[in-house]
C-alpha positions in Angstrom: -66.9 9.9 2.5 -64.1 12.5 1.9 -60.8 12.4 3.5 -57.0 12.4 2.2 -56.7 9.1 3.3 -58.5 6.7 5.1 -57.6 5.7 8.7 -57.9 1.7 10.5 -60.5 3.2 12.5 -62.5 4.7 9.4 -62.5 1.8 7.8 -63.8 -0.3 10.7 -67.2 2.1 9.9 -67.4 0.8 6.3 -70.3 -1.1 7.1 -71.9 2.2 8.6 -70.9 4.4 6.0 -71.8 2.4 3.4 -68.9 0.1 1.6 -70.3 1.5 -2.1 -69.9 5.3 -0.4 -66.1 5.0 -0.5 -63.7 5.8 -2.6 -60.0 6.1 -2.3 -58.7 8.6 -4.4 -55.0 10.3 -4.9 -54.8 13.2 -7.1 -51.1 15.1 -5.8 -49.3 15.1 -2.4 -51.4 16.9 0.3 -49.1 18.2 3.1 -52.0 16.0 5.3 -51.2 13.0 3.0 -50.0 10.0 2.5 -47.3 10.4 -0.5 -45.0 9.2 -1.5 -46.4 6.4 1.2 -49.6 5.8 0.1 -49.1 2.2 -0.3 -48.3 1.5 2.5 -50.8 4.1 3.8 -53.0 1.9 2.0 -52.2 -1.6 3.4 -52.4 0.4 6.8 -56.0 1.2 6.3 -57.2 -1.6 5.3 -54.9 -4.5 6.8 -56.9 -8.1 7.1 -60.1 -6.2 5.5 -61.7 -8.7 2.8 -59.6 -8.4 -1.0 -63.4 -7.9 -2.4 -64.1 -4.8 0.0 -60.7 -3.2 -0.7 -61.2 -3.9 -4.5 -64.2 -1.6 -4.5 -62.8 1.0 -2.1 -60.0 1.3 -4.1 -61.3 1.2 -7.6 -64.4 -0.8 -7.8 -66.6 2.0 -6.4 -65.2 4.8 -9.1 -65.2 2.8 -11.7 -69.0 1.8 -11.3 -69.9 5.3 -10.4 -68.4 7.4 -13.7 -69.3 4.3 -15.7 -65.6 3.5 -16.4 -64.8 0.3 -19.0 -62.7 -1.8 -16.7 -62.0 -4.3 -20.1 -60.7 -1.5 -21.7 -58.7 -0.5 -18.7 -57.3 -3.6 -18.0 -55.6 -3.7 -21.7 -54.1 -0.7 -20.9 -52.8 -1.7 -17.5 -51.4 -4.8 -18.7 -48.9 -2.1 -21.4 -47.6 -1.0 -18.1 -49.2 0.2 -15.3 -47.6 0.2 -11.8 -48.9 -2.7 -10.0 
């Protein structure tokens, strides 16, 4: 699925769509966006969804599908990363 962000309604679908189909994704502020919201665009979407399911929408999903090395990752993160 494509979109600038995902909607409460979308996400209801995840089970039709395909949870391992979706990823969420910001790469600059769209005009149709969410920034400089998108957290809270985020807890919108996905409010009372399961922490698992909105682990791989939000990261779990990309990582597996370019093969990214979350270990690796992480140390970096933990230098400082926003949370």
């Amino acid at each position: 699925m494509g979109a600038s962000f995902m909607r409460p309604h979308e996400a209801a679908l995840r089970d039709r769509i395909g949870l391992d189909k979706i990823m969420w994704g910001s790469d600059y502020p769209h005009d149709e966006g969410t920034h400089p919201y998108s957290r809270e665009g985020l807890r919108t979407a996905y409010a009372g969804l399961p922490r698992d399911e909105i682990a791989a929408m939000v990261g779990g999903n990309a990582a597996r599908v370019y093969g990214f090395d979350l270990e690796r990752l992480e140390t970096i993160a933990a230098r400082g990363a926003p949370r």
